[in-house]
PATI-979702 format. One line per field, with one value per residue (C-alpha): residue number from 1; residue in three letters; chain; z, y, x. Coordinates in nm, 4 decimals, padded with zeros to 6 digits. Layout:
<sites>
nr = c(NUM | ...)
rest = c(ALA | ...)
kette = c(A | ...)
c3 = c(Z | ...)
c2 = c(Y | ...)
c1 = c(X | ...)
</sites>
This chain:
<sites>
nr = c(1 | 2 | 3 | 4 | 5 | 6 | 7 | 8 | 9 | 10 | 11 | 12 | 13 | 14 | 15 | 16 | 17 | 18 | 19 | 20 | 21 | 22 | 23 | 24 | 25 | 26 | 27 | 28 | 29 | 30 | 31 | 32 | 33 | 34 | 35 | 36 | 37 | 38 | 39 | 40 | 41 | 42 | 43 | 44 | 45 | 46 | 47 | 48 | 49 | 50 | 51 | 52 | 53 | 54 | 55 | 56 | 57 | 58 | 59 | 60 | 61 | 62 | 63 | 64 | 65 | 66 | 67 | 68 | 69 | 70 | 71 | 72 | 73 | 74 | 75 | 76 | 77 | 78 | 79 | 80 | 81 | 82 | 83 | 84 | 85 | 86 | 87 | 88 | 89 | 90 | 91 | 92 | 93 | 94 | 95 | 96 | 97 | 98 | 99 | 100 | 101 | 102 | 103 | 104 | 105 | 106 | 107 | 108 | 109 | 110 | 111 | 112 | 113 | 114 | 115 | 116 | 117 | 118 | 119 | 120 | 121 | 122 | 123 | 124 | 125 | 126 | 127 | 128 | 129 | 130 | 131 | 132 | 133 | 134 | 135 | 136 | 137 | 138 | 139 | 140 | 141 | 142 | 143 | 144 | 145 | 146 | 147 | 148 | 149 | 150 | 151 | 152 | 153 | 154 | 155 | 156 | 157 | 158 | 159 | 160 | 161 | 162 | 163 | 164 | 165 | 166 | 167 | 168 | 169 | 170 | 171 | 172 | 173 | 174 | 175 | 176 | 177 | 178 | 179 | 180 | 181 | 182 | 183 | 184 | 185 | 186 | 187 | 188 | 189 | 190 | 191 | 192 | 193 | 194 | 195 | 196 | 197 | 198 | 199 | 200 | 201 | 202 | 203 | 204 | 205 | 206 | 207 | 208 | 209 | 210 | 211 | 212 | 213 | 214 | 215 | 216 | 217 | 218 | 219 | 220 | 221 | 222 | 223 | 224 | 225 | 226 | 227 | 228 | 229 | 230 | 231 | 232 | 233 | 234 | 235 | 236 | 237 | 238 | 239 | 240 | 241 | 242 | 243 | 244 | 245 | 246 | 247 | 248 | 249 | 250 | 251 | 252 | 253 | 254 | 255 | 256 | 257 | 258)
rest = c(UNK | UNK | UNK | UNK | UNK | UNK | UNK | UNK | UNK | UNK | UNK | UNK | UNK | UNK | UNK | UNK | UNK | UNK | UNK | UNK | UNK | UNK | UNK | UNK | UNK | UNK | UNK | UNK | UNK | UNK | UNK | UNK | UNK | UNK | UNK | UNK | UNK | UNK | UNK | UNK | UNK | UNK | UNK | UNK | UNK | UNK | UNK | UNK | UNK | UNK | UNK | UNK | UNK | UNK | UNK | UNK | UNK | UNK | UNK | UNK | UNK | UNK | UNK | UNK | UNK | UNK | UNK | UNK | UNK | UNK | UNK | UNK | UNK | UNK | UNK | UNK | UNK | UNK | UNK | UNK | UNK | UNK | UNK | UNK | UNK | UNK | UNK | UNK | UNK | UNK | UNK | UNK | UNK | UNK | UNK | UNK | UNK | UNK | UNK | UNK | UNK | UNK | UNK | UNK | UNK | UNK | UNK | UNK | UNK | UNK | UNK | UNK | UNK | UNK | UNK | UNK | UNK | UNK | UNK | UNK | UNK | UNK | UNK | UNK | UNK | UNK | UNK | UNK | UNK | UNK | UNK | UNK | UNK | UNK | UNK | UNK | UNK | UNK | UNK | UNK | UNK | UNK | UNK | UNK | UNK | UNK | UNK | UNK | UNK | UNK | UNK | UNK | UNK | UNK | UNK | UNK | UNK | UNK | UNK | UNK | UNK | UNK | UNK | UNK | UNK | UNK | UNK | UNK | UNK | UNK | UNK | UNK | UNK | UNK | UNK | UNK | UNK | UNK | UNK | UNK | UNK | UNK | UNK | UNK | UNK | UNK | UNK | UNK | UNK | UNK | UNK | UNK | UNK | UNK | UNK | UNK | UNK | UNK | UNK | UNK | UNK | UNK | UNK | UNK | UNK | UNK | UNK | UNK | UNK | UNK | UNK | UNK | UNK | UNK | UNK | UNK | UNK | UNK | UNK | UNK | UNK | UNK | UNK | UNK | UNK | UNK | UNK | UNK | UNK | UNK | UNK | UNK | UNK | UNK | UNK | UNK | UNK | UNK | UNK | UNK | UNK | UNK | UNK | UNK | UNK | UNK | UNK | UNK | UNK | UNK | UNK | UNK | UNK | UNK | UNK | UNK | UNK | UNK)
kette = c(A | A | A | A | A | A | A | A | A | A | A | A | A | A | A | A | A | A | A | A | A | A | A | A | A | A | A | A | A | A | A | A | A | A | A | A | A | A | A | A | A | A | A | A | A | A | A | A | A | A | A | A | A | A | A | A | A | A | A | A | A | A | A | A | A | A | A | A | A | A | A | A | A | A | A | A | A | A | A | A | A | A | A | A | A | A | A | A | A | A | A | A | A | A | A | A | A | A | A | A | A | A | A | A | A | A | A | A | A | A | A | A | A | A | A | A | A | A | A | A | A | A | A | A | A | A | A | A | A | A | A | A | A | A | A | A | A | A | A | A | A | A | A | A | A | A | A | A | A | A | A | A | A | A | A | A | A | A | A | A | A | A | A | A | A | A | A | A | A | A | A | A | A | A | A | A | A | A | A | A | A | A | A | A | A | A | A | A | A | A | A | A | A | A | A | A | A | A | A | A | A | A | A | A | A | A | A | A | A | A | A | A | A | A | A | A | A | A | A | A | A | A | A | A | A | A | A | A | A | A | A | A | A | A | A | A | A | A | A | A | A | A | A | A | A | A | A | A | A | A | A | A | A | A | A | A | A | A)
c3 = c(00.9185 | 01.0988 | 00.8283 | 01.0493 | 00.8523 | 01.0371 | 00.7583 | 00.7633 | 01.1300 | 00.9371 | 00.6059 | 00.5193 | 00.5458 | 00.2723 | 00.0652 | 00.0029 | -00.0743 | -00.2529 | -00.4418 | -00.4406 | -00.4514 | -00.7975 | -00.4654 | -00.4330 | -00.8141 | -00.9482 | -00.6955 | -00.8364 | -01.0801 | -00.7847 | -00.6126 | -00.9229 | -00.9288 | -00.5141 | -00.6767 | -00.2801 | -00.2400 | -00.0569 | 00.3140 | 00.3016 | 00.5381 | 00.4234 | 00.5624 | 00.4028 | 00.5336 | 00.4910 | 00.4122 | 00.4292 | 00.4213 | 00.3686 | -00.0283 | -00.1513 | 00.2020 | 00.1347 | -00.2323 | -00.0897 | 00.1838 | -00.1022 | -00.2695 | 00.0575 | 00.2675 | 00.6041 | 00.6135 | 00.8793 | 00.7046 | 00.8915 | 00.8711 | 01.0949 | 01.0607 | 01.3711 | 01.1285 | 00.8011 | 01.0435 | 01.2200 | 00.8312 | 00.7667 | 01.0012 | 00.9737 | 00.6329 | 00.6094 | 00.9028 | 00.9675 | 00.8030 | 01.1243 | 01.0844 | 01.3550 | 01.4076 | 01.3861 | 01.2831 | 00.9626 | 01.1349 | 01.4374 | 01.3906 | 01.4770 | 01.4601 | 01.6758 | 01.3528 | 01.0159 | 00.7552 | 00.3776 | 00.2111 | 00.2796 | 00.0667 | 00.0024 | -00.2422 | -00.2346 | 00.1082 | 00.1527 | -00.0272 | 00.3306 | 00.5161 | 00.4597 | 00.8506 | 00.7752 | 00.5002 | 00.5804 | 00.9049 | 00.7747 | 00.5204 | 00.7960 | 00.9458 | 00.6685 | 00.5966 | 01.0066 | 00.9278 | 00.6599 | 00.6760 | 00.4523 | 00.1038 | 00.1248 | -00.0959 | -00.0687 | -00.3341 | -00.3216 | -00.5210 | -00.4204 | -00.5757 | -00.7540 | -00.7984 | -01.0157 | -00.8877 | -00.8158 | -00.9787 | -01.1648 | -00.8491 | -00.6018 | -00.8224 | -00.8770 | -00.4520 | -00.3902 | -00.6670 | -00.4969 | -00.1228 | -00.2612 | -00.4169 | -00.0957 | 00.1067 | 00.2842 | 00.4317 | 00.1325 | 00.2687 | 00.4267 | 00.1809 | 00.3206 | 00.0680 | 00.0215 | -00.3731 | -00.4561 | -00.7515 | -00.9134 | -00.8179 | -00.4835 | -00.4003 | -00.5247 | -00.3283 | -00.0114 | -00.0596 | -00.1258 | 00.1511 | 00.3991 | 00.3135 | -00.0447 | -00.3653 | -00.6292 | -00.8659 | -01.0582 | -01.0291 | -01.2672 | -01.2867 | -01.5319 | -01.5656 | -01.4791 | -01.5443 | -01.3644 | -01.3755 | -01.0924 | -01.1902 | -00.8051 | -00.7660 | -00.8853 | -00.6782 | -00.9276 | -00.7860 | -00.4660 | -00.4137 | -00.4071 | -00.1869 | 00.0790 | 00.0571 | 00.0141 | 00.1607 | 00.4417 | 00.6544 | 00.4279 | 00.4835 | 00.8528 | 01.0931 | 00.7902 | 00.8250 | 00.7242 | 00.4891 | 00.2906 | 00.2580 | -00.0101 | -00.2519 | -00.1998 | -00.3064 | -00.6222 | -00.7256 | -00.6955 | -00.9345 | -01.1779 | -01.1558 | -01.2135 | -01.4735 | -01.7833 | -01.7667 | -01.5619 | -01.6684 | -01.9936 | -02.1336 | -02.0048 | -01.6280 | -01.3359 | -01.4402 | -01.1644 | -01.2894 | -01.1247 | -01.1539 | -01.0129 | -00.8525 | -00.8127 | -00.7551 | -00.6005 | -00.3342 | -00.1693 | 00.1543 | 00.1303)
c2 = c(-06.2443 | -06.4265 | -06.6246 | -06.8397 | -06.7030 | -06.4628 | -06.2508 | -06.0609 | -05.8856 | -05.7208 | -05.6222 | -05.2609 | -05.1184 | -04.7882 | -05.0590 | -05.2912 | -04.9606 | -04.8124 | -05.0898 | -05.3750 | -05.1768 | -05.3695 | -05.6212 | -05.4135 | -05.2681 | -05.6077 | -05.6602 | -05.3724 | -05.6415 | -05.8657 | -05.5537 | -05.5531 | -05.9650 | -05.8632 | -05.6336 | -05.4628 | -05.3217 | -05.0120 | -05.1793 | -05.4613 | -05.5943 | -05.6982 | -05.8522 | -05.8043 | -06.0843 | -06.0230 | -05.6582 | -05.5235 | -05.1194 | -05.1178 | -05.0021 | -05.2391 | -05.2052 | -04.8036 | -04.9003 | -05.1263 | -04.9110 | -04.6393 | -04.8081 | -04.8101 | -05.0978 | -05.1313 | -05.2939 | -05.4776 | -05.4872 | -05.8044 | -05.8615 | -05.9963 | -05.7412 | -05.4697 | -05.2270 | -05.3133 | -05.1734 | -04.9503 | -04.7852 | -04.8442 | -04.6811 | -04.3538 | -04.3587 | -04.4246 | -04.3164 | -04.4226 | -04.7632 | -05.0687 | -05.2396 | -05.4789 | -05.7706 | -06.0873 | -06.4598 | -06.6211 | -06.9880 | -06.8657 | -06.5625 | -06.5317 | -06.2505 | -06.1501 | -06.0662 | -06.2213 | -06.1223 | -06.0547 | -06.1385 | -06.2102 | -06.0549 | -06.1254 | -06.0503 | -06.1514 | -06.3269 | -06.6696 | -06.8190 | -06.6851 | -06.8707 | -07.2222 | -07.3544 | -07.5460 | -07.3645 | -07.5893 | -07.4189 | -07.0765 | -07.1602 | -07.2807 | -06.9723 | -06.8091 | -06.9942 | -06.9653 | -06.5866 | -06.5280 | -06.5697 | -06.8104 | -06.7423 | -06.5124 | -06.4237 | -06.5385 | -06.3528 | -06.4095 | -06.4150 | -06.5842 | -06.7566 | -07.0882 | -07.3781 | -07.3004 | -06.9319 | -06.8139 | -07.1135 | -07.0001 | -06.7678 | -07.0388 | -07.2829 | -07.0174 | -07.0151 | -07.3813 | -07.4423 | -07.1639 | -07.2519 | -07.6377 | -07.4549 | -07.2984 | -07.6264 | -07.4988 | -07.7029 | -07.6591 | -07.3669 | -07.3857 | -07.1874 | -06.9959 | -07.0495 | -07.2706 | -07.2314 | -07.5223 | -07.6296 | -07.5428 | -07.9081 | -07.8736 | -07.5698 | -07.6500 | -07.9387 | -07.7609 | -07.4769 | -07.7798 | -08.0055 | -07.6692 | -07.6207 | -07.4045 | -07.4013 | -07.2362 | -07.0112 | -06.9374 | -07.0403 | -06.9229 | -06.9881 | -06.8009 | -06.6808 | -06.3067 | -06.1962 | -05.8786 | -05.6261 | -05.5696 | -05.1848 | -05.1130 | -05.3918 | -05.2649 | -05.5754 | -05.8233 | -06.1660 | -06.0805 | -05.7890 | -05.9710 | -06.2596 | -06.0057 | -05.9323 | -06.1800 | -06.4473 | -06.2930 | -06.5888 | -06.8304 | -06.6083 | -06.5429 | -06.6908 | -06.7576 | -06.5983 | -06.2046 | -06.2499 | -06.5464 | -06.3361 | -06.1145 | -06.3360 | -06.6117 | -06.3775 | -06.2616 | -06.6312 | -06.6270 | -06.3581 | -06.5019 | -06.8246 | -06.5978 | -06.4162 | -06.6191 | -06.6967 | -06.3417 | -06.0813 | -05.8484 | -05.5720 | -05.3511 | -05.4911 | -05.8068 | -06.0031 | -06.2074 | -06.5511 | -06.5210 | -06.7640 | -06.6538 | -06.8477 | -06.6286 | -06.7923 | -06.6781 | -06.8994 | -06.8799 | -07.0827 | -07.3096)
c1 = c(07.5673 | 07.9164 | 07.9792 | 08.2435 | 08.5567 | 08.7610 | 08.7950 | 08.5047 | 08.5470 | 08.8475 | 08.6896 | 08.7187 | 08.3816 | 08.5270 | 08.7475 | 08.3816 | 08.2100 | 08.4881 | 08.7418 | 08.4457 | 08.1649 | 08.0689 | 07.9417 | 07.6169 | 07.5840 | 07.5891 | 07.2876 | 07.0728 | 06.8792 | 06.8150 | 06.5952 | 06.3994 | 06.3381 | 06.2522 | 05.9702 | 05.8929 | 05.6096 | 05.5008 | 05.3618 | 05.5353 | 05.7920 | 06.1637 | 06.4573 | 06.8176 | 07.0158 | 07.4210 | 07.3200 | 07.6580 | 07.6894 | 07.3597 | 07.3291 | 07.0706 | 06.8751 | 06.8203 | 06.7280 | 06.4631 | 06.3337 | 06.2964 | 06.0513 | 05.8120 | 05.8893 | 05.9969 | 06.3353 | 06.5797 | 06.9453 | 07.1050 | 07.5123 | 07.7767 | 08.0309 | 07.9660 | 08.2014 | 07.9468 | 07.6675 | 07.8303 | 07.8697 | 07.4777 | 07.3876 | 07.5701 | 07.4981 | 07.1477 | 06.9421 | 06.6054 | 06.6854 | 06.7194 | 07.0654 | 07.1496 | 07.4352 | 07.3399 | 07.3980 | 07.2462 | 07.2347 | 07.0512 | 06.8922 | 06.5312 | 06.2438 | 05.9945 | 05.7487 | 05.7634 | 05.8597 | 05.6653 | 06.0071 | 06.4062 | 06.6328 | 06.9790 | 07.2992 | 07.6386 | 07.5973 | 07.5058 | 07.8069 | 08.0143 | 07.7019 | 07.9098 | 07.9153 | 07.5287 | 07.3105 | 07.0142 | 07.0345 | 07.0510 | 06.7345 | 06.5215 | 06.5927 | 06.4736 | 06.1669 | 06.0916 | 06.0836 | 05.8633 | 05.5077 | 05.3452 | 05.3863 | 05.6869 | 05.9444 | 06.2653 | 06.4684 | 06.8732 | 07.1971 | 07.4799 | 07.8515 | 07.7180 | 07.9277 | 08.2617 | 08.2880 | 08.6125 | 08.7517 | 09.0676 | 09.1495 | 09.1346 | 09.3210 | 09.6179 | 09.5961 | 09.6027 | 09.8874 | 10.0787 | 10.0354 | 10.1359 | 10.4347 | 10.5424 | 10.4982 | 10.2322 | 09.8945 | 09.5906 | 09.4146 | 09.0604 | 08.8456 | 08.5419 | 08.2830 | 07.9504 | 07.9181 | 07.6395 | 07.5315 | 07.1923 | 07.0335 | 07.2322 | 07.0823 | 06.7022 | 06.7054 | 06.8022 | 06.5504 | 06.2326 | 06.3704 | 06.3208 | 05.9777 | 06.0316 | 05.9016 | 06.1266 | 05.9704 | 06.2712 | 06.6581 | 06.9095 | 07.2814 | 07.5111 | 07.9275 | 07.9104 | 08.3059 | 08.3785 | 08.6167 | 08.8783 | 08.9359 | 09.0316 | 09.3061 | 09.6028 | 09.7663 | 09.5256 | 09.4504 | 09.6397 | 09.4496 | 09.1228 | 09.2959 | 09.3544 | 08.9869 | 08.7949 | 09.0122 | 09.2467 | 09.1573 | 09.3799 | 09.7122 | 09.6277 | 09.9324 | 10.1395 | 10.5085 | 10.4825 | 10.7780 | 10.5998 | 10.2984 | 10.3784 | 10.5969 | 10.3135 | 10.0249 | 10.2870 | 10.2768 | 09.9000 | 09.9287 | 10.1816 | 09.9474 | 09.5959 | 09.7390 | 09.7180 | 09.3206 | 09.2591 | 09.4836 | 09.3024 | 09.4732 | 09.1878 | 09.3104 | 09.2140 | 08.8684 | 08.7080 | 08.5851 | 08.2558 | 07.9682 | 07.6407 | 07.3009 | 07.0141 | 06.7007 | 06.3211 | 06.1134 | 05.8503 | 05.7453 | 05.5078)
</sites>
């Protein structure tokens, strides 16, 4: 989906597969807690390159992978043909048929603009009693990564930087997914450290990533020795002798509509 950050139109469709691919192998669980079934109909919402969508389709459904990035689906769609990827917006999407369940992984933390809006969406495209099956940054994720970047743009003089995550809180989240016409089967929230192995730049590596929007229009020459004291800053709670760990938290939760 256009998660309103910038960023994303200039992710690297091979770098997400490639460097941050543990983005969609980390989600092989959540296909599992999906449980498709052969016949039924399935929505991917954020579906990136499409990974998790083929894994879905493969077990007999008929699948629509949703994202916002034209180069994410441009990538789907070479790489898995016969699978429907299209462009679209997660807080105004619609569907001409529902849906018997909406998937998602790693995608509605980028979803930050209104995610009451995008959840009504959701619930307006399943049909009653479907699944809605999702994993997504919880509240603390990212936490000693984006304090290393706020203490160094505050070093540099610079304005706080706009960060372009939602990450809610359990309760947060529960009561957004009942107040849009959800009940919650299941909701759990738990650290999931993960291992950088494709960052040999650390911290700043996954700054240029995952948060290019927050050193957009800053001064080219700043860029670099900023992002070094992100690293110098990350190091001490993120740097193992094995290499980079991401301080991840995760919310994964199942719904169905009412």
């Amino acid at each position: 989906m256009r998660y309103d950050t910038p960023s994303l139109e200039r992710w690297s469709s091979r770098a997400y597969d490639g460097s941050f691919g543990y983005v969609s192998t980390q989600g092989a669980p959540l296909v599992d807690l999906l449980d498709p079934r052969p016949g039924e109909r399935v929505l991917d919402l954020g579906c990136g390159t499409g990974v998790l969508t083929a894994q879905i389709a493969a077990r007999g459904t008929e699948v629509l992978g949703i994202d916002g990035s034209p180069a994410m689906i441009e990538k789907a769609l070479a790489q898995h043909p016969g699978i429907d990827f299209i462009v679209g917006d997660g807080h105004d999407f619609t569907v001409v048929q529902a849906y018997d369940a909406v998937f998602s992984n790693a995608a509605l933390h980028w979803m930050s603009r209104d995610p009451a809006a995008v959840i009504a969406n959701v619930r307006e495209a399943l049909v009653p009693g479907g699944r809605f099956v999702a994993e997504m940054g919880g509240a603390g994720n990212c936490a000693e990564l984006t304090a290393a970047m706020l203490t160094a743009w505050r070093e540099y003089g610079l304005r706080e930087p706009d960060l372009p995550w939602y990450f809610p809180t359990p309760a947060e989240y529960a009561r957004r997914l009942e107040q849009e016409g959800f009940v919650v089967r299941l909701l759990e929230y738990f650290d999931r450290p993960t291992p950088l192995d494709e960052c040999p730049g650390g911290a700043a590596d996954w700054v240029r990533m995952f948060a290019s929007s927050v050193i957009e229009g800053l001064p080219p020459e700043v860029v670099a020795p900023l992002l070094g004291r992100v690293n110098e800053l990350a190091a001490p709670a993120l740097r193992r002798e094995t290499g980079w760990m991401a301080d991840y938290v995760r919310l994964r939760f199942a719904a169905v509509r009412r």
